[in-house]
C-alpha positions as CSV (number, residue, x, y, z in Angstrom):
1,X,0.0,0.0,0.0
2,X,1.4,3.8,-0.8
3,X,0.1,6.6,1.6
4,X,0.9,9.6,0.0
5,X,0.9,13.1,2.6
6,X,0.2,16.4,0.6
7,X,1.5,19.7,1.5
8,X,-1.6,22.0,2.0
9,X,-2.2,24.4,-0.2
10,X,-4.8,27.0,1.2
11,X,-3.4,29.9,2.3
12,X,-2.5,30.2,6.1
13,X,-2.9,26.6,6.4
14,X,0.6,25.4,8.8
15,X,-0.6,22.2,9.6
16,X,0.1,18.7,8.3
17,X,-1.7,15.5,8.2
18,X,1.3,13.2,9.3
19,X,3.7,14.2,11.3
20,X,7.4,11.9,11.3
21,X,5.9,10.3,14.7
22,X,2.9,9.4,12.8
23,X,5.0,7.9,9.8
24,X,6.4,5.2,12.5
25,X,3.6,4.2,13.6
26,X,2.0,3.1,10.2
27,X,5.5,2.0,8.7
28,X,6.0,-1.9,7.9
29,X,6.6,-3.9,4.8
30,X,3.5,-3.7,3.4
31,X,2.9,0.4,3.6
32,X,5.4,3.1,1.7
33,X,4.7,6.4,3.2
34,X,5.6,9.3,0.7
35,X,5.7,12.7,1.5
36,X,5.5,15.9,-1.0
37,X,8.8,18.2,-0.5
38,X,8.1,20.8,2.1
39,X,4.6,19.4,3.7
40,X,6.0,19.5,7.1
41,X,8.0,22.7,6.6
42,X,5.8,25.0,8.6
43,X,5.1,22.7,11.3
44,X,8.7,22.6,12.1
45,X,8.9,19.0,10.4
46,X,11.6,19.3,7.4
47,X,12.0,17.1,4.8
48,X,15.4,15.1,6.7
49,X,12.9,13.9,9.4
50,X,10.2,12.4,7.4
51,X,13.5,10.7,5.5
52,X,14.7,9.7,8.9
53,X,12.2,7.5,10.0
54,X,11.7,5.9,6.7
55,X,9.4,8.5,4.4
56,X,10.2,8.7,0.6
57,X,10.3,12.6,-0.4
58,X,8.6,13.2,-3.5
59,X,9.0,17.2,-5.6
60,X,5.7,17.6,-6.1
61,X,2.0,16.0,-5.3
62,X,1.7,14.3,-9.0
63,X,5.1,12.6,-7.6
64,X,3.7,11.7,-4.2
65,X,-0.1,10.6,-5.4
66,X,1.8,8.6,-8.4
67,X,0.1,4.9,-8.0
68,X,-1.1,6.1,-4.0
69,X,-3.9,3.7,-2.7
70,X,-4.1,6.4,0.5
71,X,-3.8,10.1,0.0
72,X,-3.8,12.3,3.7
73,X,-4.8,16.0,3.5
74,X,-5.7,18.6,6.4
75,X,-7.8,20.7,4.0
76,X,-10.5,19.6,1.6
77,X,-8.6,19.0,-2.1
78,X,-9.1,22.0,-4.2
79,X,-10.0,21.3,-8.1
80,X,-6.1,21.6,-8.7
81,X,-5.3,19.4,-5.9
82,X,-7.7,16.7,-7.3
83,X,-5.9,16.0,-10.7
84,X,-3.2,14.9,-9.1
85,X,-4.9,12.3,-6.7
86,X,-5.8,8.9,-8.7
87,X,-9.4,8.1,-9.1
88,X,-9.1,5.0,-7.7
89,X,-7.4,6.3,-4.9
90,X,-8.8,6.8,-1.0
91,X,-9.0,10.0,0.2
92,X,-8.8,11.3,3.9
93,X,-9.0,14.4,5.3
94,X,-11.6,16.9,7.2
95,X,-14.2,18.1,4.2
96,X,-16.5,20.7,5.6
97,X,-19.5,18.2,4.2
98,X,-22.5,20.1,5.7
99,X,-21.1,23.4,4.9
100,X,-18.7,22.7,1.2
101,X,-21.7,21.4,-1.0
102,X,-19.7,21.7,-4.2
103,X,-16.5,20.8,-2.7
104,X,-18.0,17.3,-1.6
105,X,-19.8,17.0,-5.2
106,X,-16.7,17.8,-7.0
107,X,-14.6,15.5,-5.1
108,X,-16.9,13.0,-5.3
109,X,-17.2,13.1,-8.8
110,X,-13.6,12.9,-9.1
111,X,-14.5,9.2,-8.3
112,X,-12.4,8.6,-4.7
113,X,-13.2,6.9,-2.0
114,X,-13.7,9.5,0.8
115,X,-13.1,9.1,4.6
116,X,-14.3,12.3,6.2
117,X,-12.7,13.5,9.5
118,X,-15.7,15.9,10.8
119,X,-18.0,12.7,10.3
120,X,-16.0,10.3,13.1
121,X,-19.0,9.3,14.9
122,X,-18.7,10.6,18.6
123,X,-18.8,7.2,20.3
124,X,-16.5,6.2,22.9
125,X,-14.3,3.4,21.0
126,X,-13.6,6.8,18.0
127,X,-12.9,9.2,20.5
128,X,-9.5,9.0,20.0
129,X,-10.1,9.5,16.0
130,X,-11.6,12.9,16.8
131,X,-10.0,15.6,15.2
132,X,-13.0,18.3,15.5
133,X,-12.2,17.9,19.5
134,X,-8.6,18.0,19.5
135,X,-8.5,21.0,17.3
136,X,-11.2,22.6,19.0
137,X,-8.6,21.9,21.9
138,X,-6.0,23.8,20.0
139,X,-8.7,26.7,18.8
140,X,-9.6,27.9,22.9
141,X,-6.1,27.9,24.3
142,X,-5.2,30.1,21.3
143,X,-8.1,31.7,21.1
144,X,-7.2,33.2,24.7
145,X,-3.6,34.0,24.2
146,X,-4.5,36.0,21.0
147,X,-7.4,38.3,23.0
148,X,-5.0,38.4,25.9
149,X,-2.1,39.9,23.1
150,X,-5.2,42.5,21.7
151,X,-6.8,43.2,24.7
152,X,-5.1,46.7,26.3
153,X,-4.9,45.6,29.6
154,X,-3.4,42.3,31.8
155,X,-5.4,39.6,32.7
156,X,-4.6,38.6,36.2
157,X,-5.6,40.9,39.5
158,X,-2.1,42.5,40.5
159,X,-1.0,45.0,43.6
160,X,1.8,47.1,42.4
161,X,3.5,50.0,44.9
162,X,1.4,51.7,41.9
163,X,-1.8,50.6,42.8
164,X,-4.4,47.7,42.1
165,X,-5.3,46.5,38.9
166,X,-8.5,44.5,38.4
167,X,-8.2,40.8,36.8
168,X,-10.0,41.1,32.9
169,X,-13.2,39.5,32.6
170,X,-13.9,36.8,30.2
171,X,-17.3,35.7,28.9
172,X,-17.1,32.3,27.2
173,X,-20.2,31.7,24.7
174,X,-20.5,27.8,24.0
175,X,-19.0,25.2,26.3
176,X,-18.1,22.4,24.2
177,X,-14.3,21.5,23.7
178,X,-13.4,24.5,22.7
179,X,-15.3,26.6,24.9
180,X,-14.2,24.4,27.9
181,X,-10.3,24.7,26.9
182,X,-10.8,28.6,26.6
183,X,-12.1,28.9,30.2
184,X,-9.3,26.9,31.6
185,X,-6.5,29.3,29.8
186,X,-8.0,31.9,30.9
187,X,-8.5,31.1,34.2
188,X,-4.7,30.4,34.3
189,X,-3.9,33.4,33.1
190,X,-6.0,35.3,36.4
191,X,-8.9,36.2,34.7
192,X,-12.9,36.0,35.8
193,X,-14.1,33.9,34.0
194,X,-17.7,33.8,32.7
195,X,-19.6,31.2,30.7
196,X,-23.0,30.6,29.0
197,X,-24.3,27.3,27.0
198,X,-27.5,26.4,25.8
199,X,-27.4,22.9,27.6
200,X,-27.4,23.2,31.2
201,X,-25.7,19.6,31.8
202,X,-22.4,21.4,30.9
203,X,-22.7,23.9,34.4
204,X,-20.8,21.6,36.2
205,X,-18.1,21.3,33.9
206,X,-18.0,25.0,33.5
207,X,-18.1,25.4,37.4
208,X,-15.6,23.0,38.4
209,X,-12.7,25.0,35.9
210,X,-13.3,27.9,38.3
211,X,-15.9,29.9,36.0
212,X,-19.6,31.0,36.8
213,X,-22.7,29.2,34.9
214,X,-24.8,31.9,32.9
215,X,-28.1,30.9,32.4
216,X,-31.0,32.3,30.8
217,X,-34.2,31.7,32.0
218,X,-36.3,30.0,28.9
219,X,-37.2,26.5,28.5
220,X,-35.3,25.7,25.5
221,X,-36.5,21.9,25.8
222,X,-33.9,19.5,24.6
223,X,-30.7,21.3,23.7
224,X,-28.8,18.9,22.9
225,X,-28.2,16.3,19.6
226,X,-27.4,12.7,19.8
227,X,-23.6,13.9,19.3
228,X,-23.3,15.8,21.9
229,X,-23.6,19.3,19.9
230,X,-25.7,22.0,20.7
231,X,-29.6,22.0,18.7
232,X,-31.2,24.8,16.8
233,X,-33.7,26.4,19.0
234,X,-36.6,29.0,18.7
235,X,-36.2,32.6,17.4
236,X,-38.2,33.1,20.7
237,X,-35.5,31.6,22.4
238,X,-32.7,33.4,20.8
239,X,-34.3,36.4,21.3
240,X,-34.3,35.9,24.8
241,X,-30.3,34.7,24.7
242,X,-29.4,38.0,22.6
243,X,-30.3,39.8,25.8
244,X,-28.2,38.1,28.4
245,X,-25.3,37.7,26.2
246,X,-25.5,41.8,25.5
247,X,-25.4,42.4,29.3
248,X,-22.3,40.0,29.8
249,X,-20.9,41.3,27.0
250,X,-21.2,44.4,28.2
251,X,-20.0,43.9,31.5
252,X,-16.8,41.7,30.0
253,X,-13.5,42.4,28.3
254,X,-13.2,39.6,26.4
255,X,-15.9,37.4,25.1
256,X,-15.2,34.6,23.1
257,X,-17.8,32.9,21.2
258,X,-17.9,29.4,19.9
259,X,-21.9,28.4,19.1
260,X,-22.0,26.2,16.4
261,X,-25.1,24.1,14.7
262,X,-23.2,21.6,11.9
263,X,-24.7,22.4,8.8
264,X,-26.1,25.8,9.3
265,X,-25.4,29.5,9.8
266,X,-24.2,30.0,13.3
267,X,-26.8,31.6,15.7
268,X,-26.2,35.3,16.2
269,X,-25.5,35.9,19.6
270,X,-24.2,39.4,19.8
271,X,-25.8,42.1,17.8
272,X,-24.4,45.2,16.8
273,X,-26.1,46.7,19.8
274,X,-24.5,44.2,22.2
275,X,-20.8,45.4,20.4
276,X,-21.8,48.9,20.7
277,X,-22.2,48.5,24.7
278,X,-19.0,46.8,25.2
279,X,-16.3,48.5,26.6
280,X,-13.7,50.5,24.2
281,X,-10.5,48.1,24.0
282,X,-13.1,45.0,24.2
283,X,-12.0,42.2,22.3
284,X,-14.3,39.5,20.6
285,X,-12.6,36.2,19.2
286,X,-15.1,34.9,17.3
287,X,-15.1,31.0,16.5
288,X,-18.1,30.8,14.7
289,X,-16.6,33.2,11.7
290,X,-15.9,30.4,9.1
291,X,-20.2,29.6,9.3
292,X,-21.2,33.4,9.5
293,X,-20.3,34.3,12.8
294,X,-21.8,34.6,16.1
295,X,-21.2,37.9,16.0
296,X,-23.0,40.8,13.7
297,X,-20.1,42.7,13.1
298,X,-17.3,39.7,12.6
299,X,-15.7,39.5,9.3
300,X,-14.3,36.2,8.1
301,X,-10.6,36.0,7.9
302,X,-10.4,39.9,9.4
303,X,-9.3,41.7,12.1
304,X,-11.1,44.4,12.2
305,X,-12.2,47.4,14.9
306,X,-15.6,48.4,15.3
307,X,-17.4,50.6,18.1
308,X,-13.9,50.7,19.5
309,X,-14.5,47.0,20.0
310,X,-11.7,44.6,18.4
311,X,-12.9,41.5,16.3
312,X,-11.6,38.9,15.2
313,X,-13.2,36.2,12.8
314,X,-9.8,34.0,12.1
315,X,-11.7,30.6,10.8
316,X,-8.2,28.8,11.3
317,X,-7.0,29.3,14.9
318,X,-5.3,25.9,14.9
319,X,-2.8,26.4,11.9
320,X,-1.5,29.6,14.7
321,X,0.0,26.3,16.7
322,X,1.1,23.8,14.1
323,X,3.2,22.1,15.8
324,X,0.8,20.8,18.6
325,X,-2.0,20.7,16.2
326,X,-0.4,18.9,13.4
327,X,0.7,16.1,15.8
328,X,-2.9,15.9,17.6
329,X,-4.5,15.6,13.8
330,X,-1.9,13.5,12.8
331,X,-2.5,11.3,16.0
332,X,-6.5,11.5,15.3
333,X,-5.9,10.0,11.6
334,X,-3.0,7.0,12.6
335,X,-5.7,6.1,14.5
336,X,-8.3,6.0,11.8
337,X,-5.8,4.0,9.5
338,X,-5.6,1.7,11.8
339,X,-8.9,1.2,12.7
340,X,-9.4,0.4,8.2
341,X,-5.8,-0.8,7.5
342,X,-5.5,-4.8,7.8
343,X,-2.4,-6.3,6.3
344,X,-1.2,-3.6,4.3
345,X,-4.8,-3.4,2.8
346,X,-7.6,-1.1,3.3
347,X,-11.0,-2.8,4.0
348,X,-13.7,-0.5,3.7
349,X,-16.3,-2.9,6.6
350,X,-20.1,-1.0,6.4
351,X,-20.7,-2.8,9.3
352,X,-18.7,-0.9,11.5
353,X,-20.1,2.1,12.8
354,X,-16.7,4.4,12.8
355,X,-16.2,3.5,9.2
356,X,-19.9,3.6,7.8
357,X,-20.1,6.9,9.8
358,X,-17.3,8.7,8.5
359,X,-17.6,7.2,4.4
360,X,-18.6,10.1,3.0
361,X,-18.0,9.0,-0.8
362,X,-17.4,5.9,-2.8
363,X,-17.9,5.2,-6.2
364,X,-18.2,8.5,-7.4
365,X,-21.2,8.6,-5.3
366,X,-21.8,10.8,-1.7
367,X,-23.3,7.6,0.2
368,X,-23.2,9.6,3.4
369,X,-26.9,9.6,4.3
370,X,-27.2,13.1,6.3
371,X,-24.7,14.7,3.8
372,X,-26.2,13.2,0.5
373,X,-30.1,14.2,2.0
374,X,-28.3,18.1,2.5
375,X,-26.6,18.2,-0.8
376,X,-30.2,16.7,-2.4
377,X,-32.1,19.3,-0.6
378,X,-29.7,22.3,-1.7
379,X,-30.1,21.0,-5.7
């Protein structure tokens, strides 16, 4: 079997699919790793170290997909990307598949088979597959250290011969993964720490990292899907949430906001009005910006000031830490592959839950049934 690791090519992208520690652990006589020239480069993994533990470097990706029965990406192939990866070849790497409707078509098309990282069902045996966590991990530590570097004042409460300064106060929107790993940094760093989810089971993980529950007081019935993720709820109810979240907001410094609903716009929770009562120097990270935002006023990709509030919609806070992040993804998928691989052969079993779940195409065919029914209802 060739597995074949392609440098990414969307711009900012840092991260890489397989990092040298990765290439060990699927390495044996029956699997060739090959690696295009430079993929590692930016995640501080040259060339010499994928040679060193037994990677064959290949100029370009036509080289490295040349006869590959395995190709391992970070970002979804682009058209250009996709005539150099053989038909018959399998294809792994995260695909935005409820969001990148003609990405999954065209790729698809293209006639690979498809292994979807976002779709890794979120079952206990595939929890170590899942790379939407560990990034997620990656996304609320950085997300902290970059409003601590934009906000213009320290975070923990200090007495200086000068006087007392107050700790900064956080207010954390969405306590998943991310959300969770945000409140701890910050409550390292010294500040107060506030935090607000739609699914009240969460409190007590909010409460026991040192932060104070937010609730708002609305039956919003059963907030949570069968994966764990937040559910689409009531105009009624948003309305309701918009409210609260202006009045932490304005009573915060920082509020970092991470609502998501897979497969739809993200749920404004902070309206123009809610930037306009923050505080001048108020920093919002918003982690919602690649789906629309949480935030009125966040651009995608920007950094950008408004109502002497800073914003920032970066859809890519991983790829700020690729080192870490590369080697958590890179973890996430060796365990995939090993989960499929059997004697140097991939063995594509639909009775298996991890690997029916996360098929996303075959055949030339989307026979994900959730994606296919979205991309059928969007024709």
């Amino acid at each position: 079997m060739i597995v074949s690791v392609l440098r990414e090519q969307v711009t900012g992208e840092h991260r890489v699919a397989l990092v040298p520690d990765g290439v060990r652990a699927l390495s044996g006589d029956d699997i060739e790793i090959r690696v295009e020239s430079g993929a590692g480069e930016a995640s501080g993994h040259p060339d010499a170290a994928y040679e060193k533990v037994g990677a064959k470097i290949c100029a370009d990706a036509a080289a490295a997909c040349a006869g590959a029965d395995l190709v391992l990406k970070v970002q979804p192939p682009g058209a250009a990307e996709l005539g150099s990866i053989p038909a018959s070849a399998t294809l792994v790497a995260t695909m935005r598949p409820l969001d990148d409707v003609e990405g999954v078509r065209r790729t698809a098309a293209h006639g690979l088979t498809v292994f979807a990282l976002e779709l890794i069902p979120r079952i206990t045996r595939a929890q170590s597959m899942d790379v939407l966590s560990s990034q997620a991990t990656v996304a609320g530590y950085q997300a902290v250290l970059l409003s601590a570097e934009l906000l213009p004042k320290m975070f923990p409460m200090l007495v200086t011969a000068a006087g007392t300064i107050s700790p900064a106060r956080v207010f954390i929107i969405g306590a998943g993964v991310a959300g969770l790993q945000a409140i701890a940094t910050a409550r390292r760093l010294g500040a107060v720490v506030e935090a607000y989810d739609t699914r009240p089971a969460v409190a007590e993980q909010v409460e026991s990292l040192g932060a104070r529950f937010v609730e708002v007081e609305f039956d919003a019935g059963d907030a949570e899907d069968a994966g764990g993720y937040a559910k689409e709820q009531s105009e009624e109810f948003y309305q309701k949430q918009r409210e609260v979240m202006a009045q932490r907001a304005a009573a915060s410094d920082i509020v970092i906001t991470t609502a998501l609903v897979p497969g739809r716009p993200a749920p404004l929770l902070l309206t123009e009005d809610a930037v306009k009562g923050m505080k001048p120097g108020s920093v919002v990270i918003d982690l919602a910006a690649a789906n629309g935002g949480n935030c009125a006023c966040t651009e995608p990709n920007q950094t950008i000031k408004a109502h002497g509030v800073t914003l920032v919609g970066d859809t890519n806070l991983p790829s700020h830490l690729p080192a870490d992040a590369s080697l958590m993804f890179s973890k996430n998928v060796v365990t995939l592959l090993k989960h499929l691989i059997t004697d140097g052969t991939l063995a594509v079993d639909l009775e298996d839950e991890i690997t029916r779940g996360t098929l996303l195409a075959q055949g030339g065919k989307v026979v994900h049934e959730m994606v296919r029914s979205r991309i059928e209802g969007d024709s």
